[in-house]
C-alpha positions in Angstrom: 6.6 -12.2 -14.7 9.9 -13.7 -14.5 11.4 -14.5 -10.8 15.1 -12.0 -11.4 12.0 -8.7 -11.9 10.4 -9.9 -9.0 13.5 -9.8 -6.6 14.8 -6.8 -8.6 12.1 -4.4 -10.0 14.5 -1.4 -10.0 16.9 -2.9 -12.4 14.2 -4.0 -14.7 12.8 -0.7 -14.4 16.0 1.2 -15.0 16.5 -0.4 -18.2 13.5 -0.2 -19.2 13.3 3.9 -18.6 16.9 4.0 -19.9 15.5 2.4 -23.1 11.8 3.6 -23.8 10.4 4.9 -21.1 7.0 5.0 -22.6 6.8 1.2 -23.7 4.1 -1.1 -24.6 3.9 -4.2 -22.7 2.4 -6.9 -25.4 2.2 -9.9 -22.8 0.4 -7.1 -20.3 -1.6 -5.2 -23.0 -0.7 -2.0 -21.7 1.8 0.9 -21.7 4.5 0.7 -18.5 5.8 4.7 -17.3 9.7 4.8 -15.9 10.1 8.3 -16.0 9.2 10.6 -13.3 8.2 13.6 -15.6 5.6 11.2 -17.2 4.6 9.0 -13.9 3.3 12.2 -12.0 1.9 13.6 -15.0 -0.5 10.9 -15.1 -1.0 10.8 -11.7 -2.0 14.7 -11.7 -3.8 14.3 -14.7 -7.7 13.5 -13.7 -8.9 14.8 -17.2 -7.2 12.5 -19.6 -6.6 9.4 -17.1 -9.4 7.4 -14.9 -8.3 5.3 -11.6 -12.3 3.3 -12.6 -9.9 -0.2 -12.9 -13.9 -2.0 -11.9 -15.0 -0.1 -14.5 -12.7 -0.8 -17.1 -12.3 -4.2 -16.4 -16.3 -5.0 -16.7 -16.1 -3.8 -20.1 -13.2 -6.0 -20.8 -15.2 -9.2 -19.7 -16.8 -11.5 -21.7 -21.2 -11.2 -20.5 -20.6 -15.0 -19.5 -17.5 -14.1 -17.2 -18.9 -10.6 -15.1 -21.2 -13.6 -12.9 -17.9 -14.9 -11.9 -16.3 -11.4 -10.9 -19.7 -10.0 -9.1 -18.4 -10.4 -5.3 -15.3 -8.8 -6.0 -17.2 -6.1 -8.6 -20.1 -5.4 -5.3 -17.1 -4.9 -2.9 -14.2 -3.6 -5.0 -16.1 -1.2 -7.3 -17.0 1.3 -4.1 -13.7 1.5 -3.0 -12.5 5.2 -3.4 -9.2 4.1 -5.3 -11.3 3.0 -8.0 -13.6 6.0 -8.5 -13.0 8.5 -10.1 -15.0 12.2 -9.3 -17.2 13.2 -8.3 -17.6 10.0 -5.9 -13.9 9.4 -5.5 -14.6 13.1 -3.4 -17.7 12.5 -1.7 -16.0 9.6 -0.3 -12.8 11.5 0.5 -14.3 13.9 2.2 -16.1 11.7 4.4 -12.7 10.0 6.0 -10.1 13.0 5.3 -10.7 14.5 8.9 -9.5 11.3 10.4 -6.6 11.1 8.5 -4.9 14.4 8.7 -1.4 15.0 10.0 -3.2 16.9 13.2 -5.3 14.1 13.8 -2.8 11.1 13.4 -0.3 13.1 15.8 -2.7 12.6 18.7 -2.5 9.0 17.9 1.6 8.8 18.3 1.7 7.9 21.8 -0.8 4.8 21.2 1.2 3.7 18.3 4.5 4.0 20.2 2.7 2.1 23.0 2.0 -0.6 20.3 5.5 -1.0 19.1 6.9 -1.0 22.6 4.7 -3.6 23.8 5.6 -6.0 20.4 9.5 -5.5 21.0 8.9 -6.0 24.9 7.9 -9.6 23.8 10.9 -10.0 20.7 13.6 -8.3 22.0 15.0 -10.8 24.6 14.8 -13.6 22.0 17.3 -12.7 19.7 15.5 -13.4 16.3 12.0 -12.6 14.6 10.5 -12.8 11.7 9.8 -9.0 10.9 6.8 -9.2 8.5 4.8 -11.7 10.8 6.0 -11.0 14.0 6.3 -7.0 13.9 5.7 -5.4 10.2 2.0 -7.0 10.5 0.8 -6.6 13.8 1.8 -3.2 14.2 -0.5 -1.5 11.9 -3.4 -4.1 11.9 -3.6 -2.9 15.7 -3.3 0.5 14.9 -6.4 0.3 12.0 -8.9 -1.9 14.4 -8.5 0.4 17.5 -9.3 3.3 14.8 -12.4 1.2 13.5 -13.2 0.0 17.1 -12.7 -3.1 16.7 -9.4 -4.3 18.3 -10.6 -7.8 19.1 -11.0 -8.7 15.8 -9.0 -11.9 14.5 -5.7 -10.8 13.4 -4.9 -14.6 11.4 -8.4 -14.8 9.9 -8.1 -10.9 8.8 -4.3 -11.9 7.0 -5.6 -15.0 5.5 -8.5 -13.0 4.0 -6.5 -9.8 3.0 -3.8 -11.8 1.2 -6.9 -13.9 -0.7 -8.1 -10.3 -1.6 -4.5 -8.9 -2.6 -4.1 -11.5 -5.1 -6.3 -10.3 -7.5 -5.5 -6.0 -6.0 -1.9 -6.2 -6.3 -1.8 -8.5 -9.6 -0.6 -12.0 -8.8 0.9 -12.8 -11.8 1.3 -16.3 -10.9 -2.0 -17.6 -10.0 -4.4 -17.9 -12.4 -7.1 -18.8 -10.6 -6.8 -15.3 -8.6 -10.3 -14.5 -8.9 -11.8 -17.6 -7.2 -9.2 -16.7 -4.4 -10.1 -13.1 -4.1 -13.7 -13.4 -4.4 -13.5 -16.0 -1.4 -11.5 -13.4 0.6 -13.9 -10.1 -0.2 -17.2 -12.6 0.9 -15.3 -13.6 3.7 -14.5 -10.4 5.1 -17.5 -8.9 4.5 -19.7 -11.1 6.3 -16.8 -11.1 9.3 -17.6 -6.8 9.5 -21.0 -7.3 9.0 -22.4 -8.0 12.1 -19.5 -5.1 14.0 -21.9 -2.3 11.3 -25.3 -3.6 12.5 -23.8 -3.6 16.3 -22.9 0.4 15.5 -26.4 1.2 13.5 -27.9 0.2 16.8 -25.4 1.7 19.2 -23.1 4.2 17.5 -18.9 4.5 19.0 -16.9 6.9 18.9 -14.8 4.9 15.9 -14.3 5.2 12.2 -17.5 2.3 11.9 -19.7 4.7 13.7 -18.8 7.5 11.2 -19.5 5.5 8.6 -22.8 4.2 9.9 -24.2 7.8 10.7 -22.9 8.6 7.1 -25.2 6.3 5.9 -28.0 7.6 8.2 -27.9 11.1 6.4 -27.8 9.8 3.0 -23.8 10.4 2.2 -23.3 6.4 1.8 -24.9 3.6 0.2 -25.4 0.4 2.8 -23.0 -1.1 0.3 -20.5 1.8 0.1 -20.5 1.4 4.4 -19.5 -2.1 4.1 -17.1 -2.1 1.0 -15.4 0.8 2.6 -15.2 -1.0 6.0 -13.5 -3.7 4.1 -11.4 -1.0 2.6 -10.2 0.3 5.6 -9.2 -3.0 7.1 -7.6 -4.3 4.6 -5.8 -1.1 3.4 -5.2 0.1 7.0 -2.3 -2.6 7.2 -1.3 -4.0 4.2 0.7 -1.3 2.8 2.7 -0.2 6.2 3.6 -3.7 6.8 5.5 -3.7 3.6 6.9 0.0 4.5 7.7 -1.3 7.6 9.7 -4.9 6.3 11.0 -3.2 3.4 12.6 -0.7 5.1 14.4 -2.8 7.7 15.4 -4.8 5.2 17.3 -1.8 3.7 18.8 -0.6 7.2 20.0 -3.4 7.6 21.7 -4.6 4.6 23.4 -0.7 5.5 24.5 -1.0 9.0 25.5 2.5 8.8 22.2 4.0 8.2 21.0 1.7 11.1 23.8 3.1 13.5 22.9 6.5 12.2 19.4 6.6 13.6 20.6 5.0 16.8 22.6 7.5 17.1 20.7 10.7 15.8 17.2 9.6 16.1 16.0 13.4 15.3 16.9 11.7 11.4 14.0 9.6 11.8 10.8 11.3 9.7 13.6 12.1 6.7 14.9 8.5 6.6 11.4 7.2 6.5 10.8 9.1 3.6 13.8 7.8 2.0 13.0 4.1 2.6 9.4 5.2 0.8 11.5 6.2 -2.1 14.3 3.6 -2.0 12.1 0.3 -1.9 8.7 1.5 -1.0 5.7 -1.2 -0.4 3.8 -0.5 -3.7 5.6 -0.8 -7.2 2.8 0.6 -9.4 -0.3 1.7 -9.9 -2.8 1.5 -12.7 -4.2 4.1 -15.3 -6.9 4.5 -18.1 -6.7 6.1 -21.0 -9.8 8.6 -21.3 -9.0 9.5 -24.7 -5.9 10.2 -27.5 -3.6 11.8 -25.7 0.4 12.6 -26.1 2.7 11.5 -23.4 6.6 11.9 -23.9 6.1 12.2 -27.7 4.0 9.0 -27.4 0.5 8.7 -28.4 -1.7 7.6 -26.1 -5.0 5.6 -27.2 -8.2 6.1 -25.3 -9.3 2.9 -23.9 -5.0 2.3 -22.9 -4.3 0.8 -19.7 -1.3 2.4 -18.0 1.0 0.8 -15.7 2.4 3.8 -13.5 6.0 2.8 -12.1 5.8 4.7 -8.8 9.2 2.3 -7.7 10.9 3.5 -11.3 10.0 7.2 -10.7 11.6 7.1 -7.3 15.1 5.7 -8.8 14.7 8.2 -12.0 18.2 9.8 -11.8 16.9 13.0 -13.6 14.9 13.6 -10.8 17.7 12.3 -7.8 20.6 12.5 -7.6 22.5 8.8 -7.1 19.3 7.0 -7.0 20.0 3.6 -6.1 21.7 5.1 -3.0 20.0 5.0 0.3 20.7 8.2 2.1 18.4 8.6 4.8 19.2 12.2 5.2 18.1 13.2 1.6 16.5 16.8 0.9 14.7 17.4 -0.6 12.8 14.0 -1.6 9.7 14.3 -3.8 9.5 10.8 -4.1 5.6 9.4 -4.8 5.4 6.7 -3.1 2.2 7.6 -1.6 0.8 8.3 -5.8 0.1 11.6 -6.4 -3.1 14.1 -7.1 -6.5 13.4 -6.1 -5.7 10.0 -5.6 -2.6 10.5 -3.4 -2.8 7.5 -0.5 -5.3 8.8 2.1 -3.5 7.1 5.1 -0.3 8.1 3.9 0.1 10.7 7.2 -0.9 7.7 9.6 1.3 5.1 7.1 4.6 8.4 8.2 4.0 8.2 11.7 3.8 4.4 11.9 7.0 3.7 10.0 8.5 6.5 12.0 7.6 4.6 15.4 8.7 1.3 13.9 12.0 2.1 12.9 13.0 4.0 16.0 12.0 1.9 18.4 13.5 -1.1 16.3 17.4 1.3 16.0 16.8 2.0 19.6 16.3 -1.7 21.0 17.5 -4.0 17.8 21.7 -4.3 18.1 23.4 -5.7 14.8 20.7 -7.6 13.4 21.3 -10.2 10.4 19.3 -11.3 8.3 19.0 -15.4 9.1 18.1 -16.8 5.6 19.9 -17.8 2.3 17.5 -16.5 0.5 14.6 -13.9 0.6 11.2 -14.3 -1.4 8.6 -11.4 -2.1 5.3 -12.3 -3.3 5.2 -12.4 -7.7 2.8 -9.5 -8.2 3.1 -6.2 -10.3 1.6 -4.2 -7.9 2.7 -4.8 -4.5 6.4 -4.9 -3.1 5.8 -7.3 -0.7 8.5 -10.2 1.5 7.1 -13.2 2.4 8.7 -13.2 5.2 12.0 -11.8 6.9 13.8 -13.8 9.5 16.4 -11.7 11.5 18.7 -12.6 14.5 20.1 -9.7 17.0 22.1 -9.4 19.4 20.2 -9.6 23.1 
C-alpha cells in the first residue's frame, strides 16, 4: 500500500468508486466496495456474507503455518466481531445492557470528569500531542473503570494493543505482523489473567464480574471470558482515540467549524457524527463470500473476501450531498461509520458520548490551535485510520 493512499484514502477511494466500484484487488486477492448502496448491503446481508475472518483465514493456511498463528487463533477467534450467529448473539447479548444509550448516559458525568481533569493538566502549556496526550488516555480510562480495573498500566496496555493491531487493522507494511501480534495477544492475556481469577473469587460490580458469573452459569467458555476481556480492553480505546485525533484534526484544519461549537455547543452530538462520516477511525472492514452471489451486476464467488470501504461509503456523493465537505450541522447523516447490521460496533453509543465530551471540552478551553508539524504520519494499514501522533500549539 503505497504512502499518497495512506495519507489520502478518500481520494483513492473516490476514483476507484467513480471507476468500478465493485473491483478486484489482485495484489489483495479480494473484491474492494466504494459504493454505499453495495457497502451496507453487505453489511446487512448475514445470509450470503460471514464476518468468521479466524475462520477463513485457517482454511487459507498452509497445516505447517496454523502452529505459528495459534495464540492469536485461541484469543482472536472468540471475539464477537469474528463470529458469526448464533455465537456472534449469545455473546451480544451478554454485554448489550452495558452498552446502551441509557446506560452510557449515566456514565457522562464520569467521562466529562475525565476530560476536564486531562485539559486541567494541558491547557496552561500551550501544546500537546493529541493522540498520546488526550485522544488515548481519555477512553482507555473510561474502558478500565467499566472493567474495574483503572490501575492497570496505561503504556504497557498501548504497547500491547498496537502489537495486536498490526495484524487486526492490516499492517501492510510489516511482514512479520504475526510474530508481533501473537506477542501482544499472549501478553495481554496473561496481564488480565490474574484481574479474572481475583473476580471468580470475589466478584465487583464491573464488566469482569459479569463476565466471570457468565461463565459460572454456563453462558461463556473460560476462554471466551478471557478473549473477550482482551476484547474489551483493547477495543474499548483503540477506536475512540482515532475518533477523537481524527476529528480534531478536521476542526482544526476548519477554524470555522471549531469556532462554531465554541459558540453553539448545542451542535455538538451532530458534528460528532459528521467527523464519524468525514474521516472516521476505521476505513474498512472485511467480508466473506458464503456462496455465488450478485452484487452491482458483479458476480460474487463463494469463498471471496470482501473489503468493505466504510470511509468510501461515507464520501459516496449519491448518498451526500458535497461529500468531501465537513459540515458539522449535516441532517440527516446515515453515515456507517459504526458498520452496519448485526455487526454494527457494540460500543458505538459509549464511542458518541466520548467524542461528544472530547470535542466540547477541547472548543470550550482550546483557543486557535495549530497544528506544530510539517508533516503528519498515520499508521500504513487497510483497516484502521489511525495518526501517529498530532502535535498542536494553542493559545494559553
Amino acid at each position: 500500500m503505497c504512502q499518497e493512499v495512506i495519507d489520502d484514502p478518500h481520494s483513492y477511494y473516490r476514483g476507484l468508486r467513480e471507476a468500478e466500484p465493485v473491483h478486484w484487488n489482485e495484489r489483495w486477492g479480494g473484491w474492494v466496495l466504494t459504493g454505499y448502496d453495495d457497502v451496507v448491503t453487505v453489511l446487512r446481508d448475514r445470509e450470503h456474507f460471514s464476518s468468521d475472518r479466524m475462520g477463513f483465514l485457517a482454511r487459507e493456511l498452509p497445516a505447517e503455518k496454523q502452529a505459528d498463528y495459534k495464540p492469536i487463533f485461541d484469543v482472536l477467534s472468540q471475539w464477537m466481531v469474528f463470529r458469526d450467529p448464533p455465537d456472534h448473539t449469545r455473546l451480544r447479548i451478554l454485554l448489550n445492557k452495558f452498552f446502551t444509550p441509557k446506560a452510557v448516559e449515566a456514565f457522562r458525568p464520569r467521562v466529562r470528569g475525565i476530560v476536564n481533569d486531562l485539559l486541567d493538566d494541558l491547557a496552561p502549556k500551550g501544546r500537546m500531542d493529541v493522540v498520546r496526550d488526550f485522544a488515548y488516555l481519555t477512553p482507555l480510562t473510561v474502558i478500565l473503570e467499566l472493567l474495574g480495573a483503572p490501575s492497570l498500566d496505561r503504556d504497557l496496555i498501548k504497547e500491547w494493543s498496537e502489537q495486536i493491531g498490526v495484524f487486526f487493522f492490516i499492517r501492510a507494511d510489516m511482514p512479520e505482523r504475526r510474530a508481533i501480534a501473537c506477542e501482544g495477544v499472549k501478553s495481554m492475556c496473561e496481564y488480565l489473567q490474574p484481574l479474572v481469577e481475583e473476580r471468580r473469587r470475589k466478584p465487583q460490580d464491573d464488566l469482569l464480574s459479569v463476565l466471570v458469573q457468565a461463565e459460572k452459569e454456563g453462558g461463556l467458555s473460560e476462554q471466551e471470558v478471557i478473549s473477550t476481556a482482551v476484547l474489551l480492553v483493547f477495543g474499548g480505546h483503540e477506536t475512540t482515540m482515532n475518533l477523537i485525533a481524527n476529528g480534531a484534526l478536521a476542526l482544526i484544519q476548519h477554524p470555522e467549524a471549531w469556532t462554531q461549537l465554541n459558540h453553539h455547543p448545542d451542535l455538538v452530538p451532530s458534528a460528532v457524527e459528521e467527523l464519524l462520516r468525514y474521516d472516521g477511525s476505521v476505513k474498512a472492514t472485511v467480508r466473506w463470500a458464503r456462496e455465488d452471489v450478485d452484487l452491482g451486476g458483479t458476480t460474487i464467488k463463494g469463498g471471496d473476501r470482501l473489503l468493505v470501504a466504510l470511509s468510501a461509503a461515507n464520501r459516496d456523493p449519491a448518498q451526500f450531498a458535497n461529500p468531501d465537505t465537513l459540515d458539522i450541522t449535516r441532517s440527516p447523516n446515515p453515515h456507517v461509520a459504526f458498520a452496519h447490521g448485526i455487526h454494527v460496533c457494540l460500543g458505538a453509543p459509549l464511542a458518541r458520548m466520548e467524542g461528544q465530551e472530547a470535542f466540547a471540552a477541547l472548543t470550550r478551553r482550546i483557543t486557535n490551535p495549530r497544528v506544530a508539524a510539517e508533516e503528519l504520519h498515520y499508521f500504513p494499514t487497510v483497516v484502521s485510520r489511525a495518526l501517529k501522533e498530532l502535535p498542536v500549539e494553542f493559545d494559553t
